[in-house]
C-alpha positions as CSV (number, residue, x, y, z in Angstrom):
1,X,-19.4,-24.2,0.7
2,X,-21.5,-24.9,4.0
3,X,-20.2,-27.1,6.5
4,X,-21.9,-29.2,9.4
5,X,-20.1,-28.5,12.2
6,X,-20.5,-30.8,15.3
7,X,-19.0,-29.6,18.5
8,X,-18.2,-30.9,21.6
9,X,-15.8,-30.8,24.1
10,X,-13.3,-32.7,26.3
11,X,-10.9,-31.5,28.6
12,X,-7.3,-32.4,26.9
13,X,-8.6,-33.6,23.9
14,X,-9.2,-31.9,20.3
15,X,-12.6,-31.4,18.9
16,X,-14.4,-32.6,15.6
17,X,-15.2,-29.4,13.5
18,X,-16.8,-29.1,10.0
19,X,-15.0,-32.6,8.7
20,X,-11.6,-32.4,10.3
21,X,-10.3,-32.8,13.8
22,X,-9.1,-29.6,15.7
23,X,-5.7,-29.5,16.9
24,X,-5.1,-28.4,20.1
25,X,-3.9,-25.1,21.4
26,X,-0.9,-27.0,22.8
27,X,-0.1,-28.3,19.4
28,X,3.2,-27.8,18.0
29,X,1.8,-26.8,14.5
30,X,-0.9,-24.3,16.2
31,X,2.0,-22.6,18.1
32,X,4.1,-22.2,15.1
33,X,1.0,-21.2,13.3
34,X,-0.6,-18.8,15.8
35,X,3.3,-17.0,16.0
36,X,3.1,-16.5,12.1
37,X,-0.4,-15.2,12.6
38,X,0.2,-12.9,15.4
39,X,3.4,-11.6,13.7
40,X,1.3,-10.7,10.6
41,X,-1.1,-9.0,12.3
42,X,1.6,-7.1,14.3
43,X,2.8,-6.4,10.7
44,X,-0.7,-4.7,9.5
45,X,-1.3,-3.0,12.7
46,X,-4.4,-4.2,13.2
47,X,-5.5,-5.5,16.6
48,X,-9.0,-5.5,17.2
49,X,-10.7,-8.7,18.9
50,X,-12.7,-9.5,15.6
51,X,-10.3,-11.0,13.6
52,X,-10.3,-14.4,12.6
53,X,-9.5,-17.2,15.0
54,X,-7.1,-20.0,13.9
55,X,-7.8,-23.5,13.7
56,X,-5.2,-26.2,12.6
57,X,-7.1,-29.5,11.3
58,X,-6.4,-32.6,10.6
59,X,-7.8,-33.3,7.0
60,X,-6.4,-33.1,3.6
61,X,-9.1,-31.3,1.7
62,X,-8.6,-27.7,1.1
63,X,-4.9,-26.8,2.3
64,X,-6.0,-23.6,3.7
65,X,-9.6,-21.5,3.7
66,X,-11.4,-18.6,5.7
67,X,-14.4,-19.4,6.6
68,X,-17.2,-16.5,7.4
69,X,-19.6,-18.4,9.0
70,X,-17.7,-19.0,12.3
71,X,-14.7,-16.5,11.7
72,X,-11.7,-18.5,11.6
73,X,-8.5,-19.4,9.4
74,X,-8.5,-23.0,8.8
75,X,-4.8,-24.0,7.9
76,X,-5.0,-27.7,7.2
77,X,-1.9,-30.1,8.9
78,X,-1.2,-31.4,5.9
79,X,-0.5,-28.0,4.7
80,X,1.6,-27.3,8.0
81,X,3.6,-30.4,7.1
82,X,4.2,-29.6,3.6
83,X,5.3,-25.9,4.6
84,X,7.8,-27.8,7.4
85,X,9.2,-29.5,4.5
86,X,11.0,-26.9,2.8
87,X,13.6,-26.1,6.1
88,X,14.3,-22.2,6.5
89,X,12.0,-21.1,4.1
90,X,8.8,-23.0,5.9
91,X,8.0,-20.0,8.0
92,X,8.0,-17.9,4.8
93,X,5.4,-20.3,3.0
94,X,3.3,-20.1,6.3
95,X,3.3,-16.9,6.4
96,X,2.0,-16.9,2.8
97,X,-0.9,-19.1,3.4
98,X,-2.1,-17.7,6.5
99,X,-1.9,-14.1,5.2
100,X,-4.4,-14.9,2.0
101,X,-6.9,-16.6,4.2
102,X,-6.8,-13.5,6.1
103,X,-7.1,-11.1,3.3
104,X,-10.1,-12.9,2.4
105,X,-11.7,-12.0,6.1
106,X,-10.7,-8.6,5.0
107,X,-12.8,-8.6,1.9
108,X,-15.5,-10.2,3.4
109,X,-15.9,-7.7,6.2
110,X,-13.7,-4.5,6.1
111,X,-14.0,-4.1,2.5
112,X,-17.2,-5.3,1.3
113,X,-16.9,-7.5,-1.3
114,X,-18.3,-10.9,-1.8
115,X,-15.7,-13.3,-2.3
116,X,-18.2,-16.7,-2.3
117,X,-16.0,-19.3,-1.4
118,X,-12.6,-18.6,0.2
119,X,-10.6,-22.2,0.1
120,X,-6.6,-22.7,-1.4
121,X,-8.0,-25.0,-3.9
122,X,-10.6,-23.8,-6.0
123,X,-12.0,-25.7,-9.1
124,X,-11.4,-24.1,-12.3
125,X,-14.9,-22.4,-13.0
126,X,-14.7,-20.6,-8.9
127,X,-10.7,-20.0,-10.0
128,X,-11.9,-17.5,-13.0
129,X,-15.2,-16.3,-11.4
130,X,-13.0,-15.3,-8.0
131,X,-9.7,-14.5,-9.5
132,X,-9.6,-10.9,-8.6
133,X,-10.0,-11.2,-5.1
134,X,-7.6,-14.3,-5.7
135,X,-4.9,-12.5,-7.0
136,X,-5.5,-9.6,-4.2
137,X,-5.1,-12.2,-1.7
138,X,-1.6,-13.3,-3.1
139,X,-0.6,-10.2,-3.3
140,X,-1.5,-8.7,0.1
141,X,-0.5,-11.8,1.8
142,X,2.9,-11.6,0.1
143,X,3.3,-8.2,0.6
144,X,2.8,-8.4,4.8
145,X,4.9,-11.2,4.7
146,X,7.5,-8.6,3.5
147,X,6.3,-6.0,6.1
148,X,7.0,-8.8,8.8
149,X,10.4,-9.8,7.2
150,X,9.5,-13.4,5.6
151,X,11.0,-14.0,2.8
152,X,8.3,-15.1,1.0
153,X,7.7,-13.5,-2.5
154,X,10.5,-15.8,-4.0
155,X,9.2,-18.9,-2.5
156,X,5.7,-19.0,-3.9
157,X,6.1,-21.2,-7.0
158,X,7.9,-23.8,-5.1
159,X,5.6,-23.6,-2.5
160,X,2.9,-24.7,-5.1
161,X,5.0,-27.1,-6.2
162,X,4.7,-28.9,-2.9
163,X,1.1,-28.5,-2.5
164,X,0.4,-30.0,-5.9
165,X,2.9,-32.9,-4.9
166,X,2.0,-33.1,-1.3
167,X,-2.3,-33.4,-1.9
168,X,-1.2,-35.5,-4.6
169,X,-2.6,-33.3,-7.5
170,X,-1.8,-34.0,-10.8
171,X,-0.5,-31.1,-13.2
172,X,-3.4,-31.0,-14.8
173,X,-6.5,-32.3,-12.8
174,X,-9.6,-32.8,-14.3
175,X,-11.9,-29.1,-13.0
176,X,-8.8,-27.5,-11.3
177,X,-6.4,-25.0,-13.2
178,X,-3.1,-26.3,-13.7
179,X,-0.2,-26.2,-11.8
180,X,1.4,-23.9,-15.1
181,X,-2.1,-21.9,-14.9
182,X,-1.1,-21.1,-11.3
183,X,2.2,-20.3,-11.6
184,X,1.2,-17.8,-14.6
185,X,-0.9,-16.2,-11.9
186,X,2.2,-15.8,-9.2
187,X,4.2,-14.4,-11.5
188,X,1.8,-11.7,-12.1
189,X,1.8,-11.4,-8.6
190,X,5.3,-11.0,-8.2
191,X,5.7,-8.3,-10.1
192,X,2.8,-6.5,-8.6
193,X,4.6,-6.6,-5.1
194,X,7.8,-5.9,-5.9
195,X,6.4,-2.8,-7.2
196,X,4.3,-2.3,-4.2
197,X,7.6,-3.0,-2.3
198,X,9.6,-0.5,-3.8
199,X,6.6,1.9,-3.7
200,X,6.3,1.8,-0.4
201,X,10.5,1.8,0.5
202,X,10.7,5.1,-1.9
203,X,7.3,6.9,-0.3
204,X,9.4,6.0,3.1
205,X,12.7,7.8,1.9
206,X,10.6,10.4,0.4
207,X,8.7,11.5,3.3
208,X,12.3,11.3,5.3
209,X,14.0,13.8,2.6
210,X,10.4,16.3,3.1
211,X,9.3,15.5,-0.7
212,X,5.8,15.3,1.2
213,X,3.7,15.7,-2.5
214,X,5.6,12.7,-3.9
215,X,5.3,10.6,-0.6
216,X,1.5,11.5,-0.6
217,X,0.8,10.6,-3.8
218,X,2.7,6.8,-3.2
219,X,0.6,6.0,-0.2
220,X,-2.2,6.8,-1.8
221,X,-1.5,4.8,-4.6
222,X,-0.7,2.0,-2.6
223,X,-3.9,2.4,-0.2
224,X,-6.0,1.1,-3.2
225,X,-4.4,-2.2,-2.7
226,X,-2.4,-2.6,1.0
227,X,-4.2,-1.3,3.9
228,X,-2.2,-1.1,6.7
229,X,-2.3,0.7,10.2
230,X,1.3,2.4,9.0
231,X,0.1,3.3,5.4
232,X,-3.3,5.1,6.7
233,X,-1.1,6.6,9.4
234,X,1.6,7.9,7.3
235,X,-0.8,9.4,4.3
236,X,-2.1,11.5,7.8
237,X,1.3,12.8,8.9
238,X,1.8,13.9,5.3
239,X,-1.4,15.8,5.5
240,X,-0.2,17.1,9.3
241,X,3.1,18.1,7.9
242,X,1.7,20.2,4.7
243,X,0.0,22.2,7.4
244,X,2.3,22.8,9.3
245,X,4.4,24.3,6.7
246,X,1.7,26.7,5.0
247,X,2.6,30.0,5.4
248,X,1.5,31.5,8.6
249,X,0.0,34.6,10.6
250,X,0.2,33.3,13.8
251,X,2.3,34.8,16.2
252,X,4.9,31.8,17.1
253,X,6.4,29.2,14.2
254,X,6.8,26.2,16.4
255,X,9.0,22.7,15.3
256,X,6.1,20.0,15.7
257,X,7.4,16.6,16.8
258,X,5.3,15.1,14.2
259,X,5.3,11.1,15.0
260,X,5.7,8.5,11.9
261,X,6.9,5.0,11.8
262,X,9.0,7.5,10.3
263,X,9.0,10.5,12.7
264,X,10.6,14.1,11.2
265,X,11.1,17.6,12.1
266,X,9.8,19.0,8.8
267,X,11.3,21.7,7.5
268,X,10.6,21.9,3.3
269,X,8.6,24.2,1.7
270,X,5.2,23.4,1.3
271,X,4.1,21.0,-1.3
272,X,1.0,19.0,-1.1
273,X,-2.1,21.2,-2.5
274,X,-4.7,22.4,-0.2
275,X,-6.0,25.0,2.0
276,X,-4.4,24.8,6.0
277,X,-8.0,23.5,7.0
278,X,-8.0,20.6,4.3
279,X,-5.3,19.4,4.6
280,X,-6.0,19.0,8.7
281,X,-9.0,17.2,8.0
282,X,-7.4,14.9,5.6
283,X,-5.0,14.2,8.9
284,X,-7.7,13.7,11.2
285,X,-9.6,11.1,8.9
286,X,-6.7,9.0,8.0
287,X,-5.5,9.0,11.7
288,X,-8.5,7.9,13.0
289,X,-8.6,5.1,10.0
290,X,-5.0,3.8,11.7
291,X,-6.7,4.1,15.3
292,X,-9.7,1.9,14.2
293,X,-7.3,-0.7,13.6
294,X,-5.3,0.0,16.5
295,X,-7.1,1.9,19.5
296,X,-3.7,1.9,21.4
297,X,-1.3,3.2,18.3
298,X,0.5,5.9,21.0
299,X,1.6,7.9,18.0
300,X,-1.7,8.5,15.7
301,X,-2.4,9.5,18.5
302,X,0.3,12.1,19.7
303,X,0.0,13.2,15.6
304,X,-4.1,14.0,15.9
305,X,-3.3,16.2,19.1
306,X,-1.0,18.1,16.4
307,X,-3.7,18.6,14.1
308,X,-6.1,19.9,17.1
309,X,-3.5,22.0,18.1
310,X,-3.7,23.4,14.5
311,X,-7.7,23.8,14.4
312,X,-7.5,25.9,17.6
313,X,-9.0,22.9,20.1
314,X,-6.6,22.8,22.4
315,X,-8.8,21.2,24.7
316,X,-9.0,18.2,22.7
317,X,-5.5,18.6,22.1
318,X,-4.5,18.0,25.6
319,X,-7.0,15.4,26.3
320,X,-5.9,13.5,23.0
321,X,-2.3,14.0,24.6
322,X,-3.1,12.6,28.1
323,X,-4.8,9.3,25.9
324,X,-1.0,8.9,24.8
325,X,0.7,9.5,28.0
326,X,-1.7,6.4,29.6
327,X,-0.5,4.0,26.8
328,X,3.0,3.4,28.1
329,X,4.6,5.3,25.4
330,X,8.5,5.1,25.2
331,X,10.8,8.0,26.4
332,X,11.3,9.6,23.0
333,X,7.5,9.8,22.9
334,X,7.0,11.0,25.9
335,X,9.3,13.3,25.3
336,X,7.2,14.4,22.1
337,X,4.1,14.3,24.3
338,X,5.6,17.1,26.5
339,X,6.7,19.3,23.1
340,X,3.2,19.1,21.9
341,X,1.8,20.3,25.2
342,X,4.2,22.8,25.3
343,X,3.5,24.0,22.4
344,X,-0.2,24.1,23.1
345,X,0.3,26.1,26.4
346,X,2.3,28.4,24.0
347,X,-0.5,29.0,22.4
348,X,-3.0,29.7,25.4
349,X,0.0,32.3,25.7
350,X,0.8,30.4,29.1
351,X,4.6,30.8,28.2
352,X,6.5,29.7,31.5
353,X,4.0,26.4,31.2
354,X,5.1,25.9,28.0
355,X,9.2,26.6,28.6
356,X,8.9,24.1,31.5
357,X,7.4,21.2,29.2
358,X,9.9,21.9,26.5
359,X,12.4,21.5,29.7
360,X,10.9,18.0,30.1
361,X,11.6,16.7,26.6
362,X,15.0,17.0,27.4
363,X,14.7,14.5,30.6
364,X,12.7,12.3,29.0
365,X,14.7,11.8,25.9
366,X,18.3,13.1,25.6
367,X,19.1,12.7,22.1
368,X,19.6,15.2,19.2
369,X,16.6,15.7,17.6
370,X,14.4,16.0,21.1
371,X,17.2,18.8,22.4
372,X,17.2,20.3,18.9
373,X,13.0,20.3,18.5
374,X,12.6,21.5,22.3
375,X,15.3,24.0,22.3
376,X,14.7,25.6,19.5
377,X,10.6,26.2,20.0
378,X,11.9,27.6,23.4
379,X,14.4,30.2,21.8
380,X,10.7,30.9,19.4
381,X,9.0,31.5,23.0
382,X,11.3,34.5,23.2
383,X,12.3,35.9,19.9
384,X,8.9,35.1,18.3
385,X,9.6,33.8,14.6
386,X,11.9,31.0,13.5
387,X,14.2,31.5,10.2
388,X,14.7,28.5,7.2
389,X,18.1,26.8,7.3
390,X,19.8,28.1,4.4
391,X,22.6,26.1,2.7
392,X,24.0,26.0,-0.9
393,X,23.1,22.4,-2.3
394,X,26.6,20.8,-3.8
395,X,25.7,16.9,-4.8
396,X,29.2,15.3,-4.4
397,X,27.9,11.7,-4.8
398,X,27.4,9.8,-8.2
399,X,26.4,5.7,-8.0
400,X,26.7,3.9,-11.2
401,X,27.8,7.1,-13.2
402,X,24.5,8.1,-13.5
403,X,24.1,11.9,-14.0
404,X,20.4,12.5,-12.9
405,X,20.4,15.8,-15.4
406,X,20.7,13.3,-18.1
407,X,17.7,10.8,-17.3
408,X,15.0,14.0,-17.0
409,X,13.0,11.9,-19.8
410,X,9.5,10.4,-19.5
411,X,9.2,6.7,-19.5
412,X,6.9,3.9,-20.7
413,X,7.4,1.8,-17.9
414,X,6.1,4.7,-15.3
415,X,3.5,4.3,-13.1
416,X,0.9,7.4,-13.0
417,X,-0.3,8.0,-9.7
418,X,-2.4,10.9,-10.2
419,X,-3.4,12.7,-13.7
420,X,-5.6,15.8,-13.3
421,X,-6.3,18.5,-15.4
422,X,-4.0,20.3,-14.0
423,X,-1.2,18.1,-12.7
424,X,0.6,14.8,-13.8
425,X,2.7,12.7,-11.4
426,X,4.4,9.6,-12.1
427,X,7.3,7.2,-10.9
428,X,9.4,4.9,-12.0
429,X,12.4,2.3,-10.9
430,X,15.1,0.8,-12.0
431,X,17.6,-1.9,-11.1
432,X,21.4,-0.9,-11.5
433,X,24.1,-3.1,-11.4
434,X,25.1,-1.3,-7.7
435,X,21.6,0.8,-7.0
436,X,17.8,1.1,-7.0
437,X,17.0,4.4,-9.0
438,X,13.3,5.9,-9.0
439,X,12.5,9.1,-11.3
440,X,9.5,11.1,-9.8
441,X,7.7,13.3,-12.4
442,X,5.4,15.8,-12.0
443,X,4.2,18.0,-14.7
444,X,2.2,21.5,-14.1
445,X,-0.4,21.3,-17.1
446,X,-1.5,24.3,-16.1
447,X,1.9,25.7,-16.8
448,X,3.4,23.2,-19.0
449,X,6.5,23.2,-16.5
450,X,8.3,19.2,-15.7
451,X,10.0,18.7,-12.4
452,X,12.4,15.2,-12.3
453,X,13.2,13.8,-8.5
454,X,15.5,11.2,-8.2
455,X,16.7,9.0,-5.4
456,X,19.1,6.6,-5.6
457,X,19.9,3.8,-3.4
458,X,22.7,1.5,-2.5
459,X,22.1,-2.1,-3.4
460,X,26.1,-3.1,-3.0
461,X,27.6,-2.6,0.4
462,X,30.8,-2.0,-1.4
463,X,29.6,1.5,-3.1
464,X,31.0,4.3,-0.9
465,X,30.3,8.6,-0.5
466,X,32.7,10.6,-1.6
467,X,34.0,10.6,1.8
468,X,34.2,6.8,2.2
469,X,31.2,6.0,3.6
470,X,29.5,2.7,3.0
471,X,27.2,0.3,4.3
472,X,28.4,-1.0,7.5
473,X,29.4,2.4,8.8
474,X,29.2,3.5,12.2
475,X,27.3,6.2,12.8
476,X,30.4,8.5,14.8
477,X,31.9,7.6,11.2
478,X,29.3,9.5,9.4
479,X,29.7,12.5,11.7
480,X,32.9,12.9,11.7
481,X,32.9,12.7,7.7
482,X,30.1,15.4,7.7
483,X,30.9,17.4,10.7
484,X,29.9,21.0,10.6
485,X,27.1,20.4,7.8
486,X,23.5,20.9,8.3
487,X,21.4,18.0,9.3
488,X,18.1,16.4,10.0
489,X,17.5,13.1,12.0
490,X,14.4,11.0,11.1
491,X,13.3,8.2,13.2
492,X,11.5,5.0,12.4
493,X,11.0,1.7,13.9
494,X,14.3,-0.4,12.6
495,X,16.5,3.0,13.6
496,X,16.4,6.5,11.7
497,X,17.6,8.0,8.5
498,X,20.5,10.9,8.6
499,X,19.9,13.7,5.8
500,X,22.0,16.2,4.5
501,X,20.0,18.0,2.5
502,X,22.9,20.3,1.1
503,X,24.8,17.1,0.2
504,X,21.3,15.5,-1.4
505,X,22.4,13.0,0.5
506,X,21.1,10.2,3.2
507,X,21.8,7.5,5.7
508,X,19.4,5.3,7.0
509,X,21.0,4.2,10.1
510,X,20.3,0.5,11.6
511,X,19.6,0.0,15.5
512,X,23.1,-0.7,16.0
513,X,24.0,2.5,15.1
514,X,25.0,1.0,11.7
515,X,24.7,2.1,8.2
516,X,21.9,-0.2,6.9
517,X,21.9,2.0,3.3
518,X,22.3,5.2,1.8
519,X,21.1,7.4,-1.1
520,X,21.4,10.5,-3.0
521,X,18.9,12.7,-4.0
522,X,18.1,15.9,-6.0
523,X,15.7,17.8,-8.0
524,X,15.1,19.5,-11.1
């Protein structure tokens, strides 16, 4: 639809704009609004100049719409009242509405598809001729809601509810799809993220346990339909890390700090096919991807000057490295920063360089995994090779009596991520009365072999370890219980995960050095 937009402007007043009056800045609806906008888009990463503005008007015609023509998010206050309406949950149906108006800026512009028009309420005929990018609007906009902790997925069909009541719709106006049509619709939708949802909690988990093939092949899946600074990022430090684990001829074996909103020292064998030099050009591309969005994102970039260091470039290694040091990174990056240039020092065999910025780590950060990664690539500066951690794998832990060598079967309700001629992965989850299972499978056609991987995950903070851990731990708790057994620490943004790979089993640990959840794992 085209609008005639008249503008002018007074000092303290609001503006007339396409058939509604603009609220001002100072508004208390546009500051709510603008916080749920910002948040979202702190959510997706994304903070380039060109997205949308928002504007709050006074009308009561299309409860919410993107329009291309001027770049902006239109939330209408009638809308904003409606959403104030429901109490606690009002930020959560904001959320909602502003994140589907902002999906359809991102098919208009990043992902080149023609949308026509992009309003809330759409009359029956537009409803079926634009109900795929529709239904991909719902869904992304409920699934960042989730990535910036609104609780919105639930909340939808009441949501409409209110708008139908609110605008004074009946259930069944004459050219619009019915209230029932539109819940129909949501409730597709709601199955769709809760898969995405648990997609992208398991890939997470995943790529903390070092199943890098199985994390790879979620966030790939899940790039079809959410695209997100994190996602792209991740899907490159999966790439990084398969490199780093081919078998080498080079004369050092150095830990790599590699840097994810989940950040791990990996140390698994080798899993995602490709040659060394693929794989790092699959890392480069979906870094840069994450930095488009996000030209300040400190650790896409720490993780590209891995994959130079890789290719040989250590010049653009270091100068990639310097680009994070100048974007007030935090100490345990900066104390990543200085094992990466160490380690590229190392390998202009300027060795006492290199032993002195592995000696910085330390001041930067003092924590386990920096004194573990630094002190260990400086014992390699002197002996040369690194050996594997070897341990004997004993799974002690069982959650609702659920033997994982009894569920190796194939299911209907599995979704197939990648079928090749010569390779077959799927997953599949399940709710338990006390746990989230998923079933990874991945079949070798060329060798008609099955592998099963399971994780399962608490969903009752009653269920404790074998050792009587449970959610709600602390963290000197957890040590103490597993004292003198191998361990890897994994950091993300809410805290870090604890693994014990020879106990298939770990802890994601809250910022409050709390048990948040934990999970076993194994494979077959």
């Amino acid at each position: 639809m085209k609008y005639i937009v008249l503008l002018f402007s007074v000092f303290g007043m609001s503006t007339m704009y396409g058939q509604g009056e603009v609220l001002p800045l100072q508004h208390v609806a546009y500051k709510h609004c603008n916080k749920i906008y910002e948040t979202l888009k702190l959510a997706i990463g994304d903070r380039r100049t060109s997205l949308p503005k928002l504007l709050i008007l006074e009308r009561e015609k299309r409860v919410a719409a993107y329009r291309e023509m001027d770049n902006s998010i239109i939330i209408e206050k009638k809308a904003y009242d409606i959403c104030q309406q429901m109490g606690a949950q009002s930020e959560s149906a904001l959320a909602f509405l502003i994140g589907h108006e902002l999906t359809h800026f991102y098919q208009q512009n990043d992902w080149k598809r023609n949308s026509g028009v992009t309003h809330f309420l759409l009359k029956h005929e537009q409803q079926k001729k634009y109900a795929l990018e529709d239904e991909e609007a719902d869904s992304y906009s409920a699934f960042i809601a989730y990535l910036a902790n609104y609780e919105t997925l639930e909340i939808i069909p009441e949501l409409l509810e209110q708008i139908y009541k609110g605008y004074g719709l009946s259930d069944h106006l004459d050219g619009y799809p019915s209230l029932e049509e539109r819940k129909k619709v949501v409730s597709i939708i709601q199955r769709k993220v809760r898969k995405f949802i648990q997609l992208y909690e398991t890939a997470n988990y995943y790529i903390a346990i070092g199943w890098n093939l199985q994390a790879y092949n979620c966030y790939t899946y899940l790039l079809k339909y959410i695209r997100t600074k994190e996602i792209y990022h991740n899907i490159g430090v999966v790439s990084l890390a398969a490199a780093i684990e081919q078998p080498e001829q080079e004369e050092y074996a150095f830990l790599y700090p590699i840097d994810v909103d989940l950040t791990n020292v990996f140390q698994r064998p080798f899993s995602v096919q490709g040659s060394r030099n693929k794989l790092l050009r699959d890392a480069a591309v979906h870094l840069k991807k994450a930095l488009k969005l996000d030209k300040e994102y400190c650790s896409a970039y720490l993780n590209l000057a891995c994959v130079y260091d890789l290719q040989g470039d250590a010049t653009n290694a270091l100068t990639t490295l310097n680009t994070a040091s100048n974007l007030s990174p935090t100490s345990l990056q900066r104390a990543k920063i200085s094992i990466v240039k160490g380690i590229v020092y190392a390998h202009r065999n300027q060795i006492k360089t290199a032993s002195q910025y592995f000696d910085d780590a330390n001041k930067h950060y003092q924590n386990l995994p920096v004194w573990y990664i630094s002190n260990t690539n400086k014992r390699i500066l002197s002996s040369e090779k690194r050996s594997r951690e070897k341990y004997d794998i004993v799974i002690e832990d069982r959650m609702d009596e659920i033997n994982f060598r009894k569920e190796r079967q194939r299911t209907a309700s599995a979704i197939q991520l990648t079928k090749s001629g010569f390779l077959t992965l799927e997953v599949d989850f399940f709710t338990k009365r006390r746990s989230y299972l998923s079933k990874f499978f991945l079949r070798n056609e060329t060798t008609s072999s099955d592998s099963y991987f399971f994780l399962q995950r608490t969903r009752n903070r009653s269920v404790e370890t074998s050792k009587g851990i449970k959610v709600g731990a602390a963290l000197t708790f957890v040590q103490k219980a597993y004292e003198g057994i191998y361990f890897q620490v994994v950091h993300h943004h809410k805290g870090f995960f604890l693994v014990y790979p020879s106990k298939g089993l770990i802890f994601q640990i809250d910022t409050n050095n709390r048990v948040r959840e934990w999970a076993v794992f194994a494979e077959y």
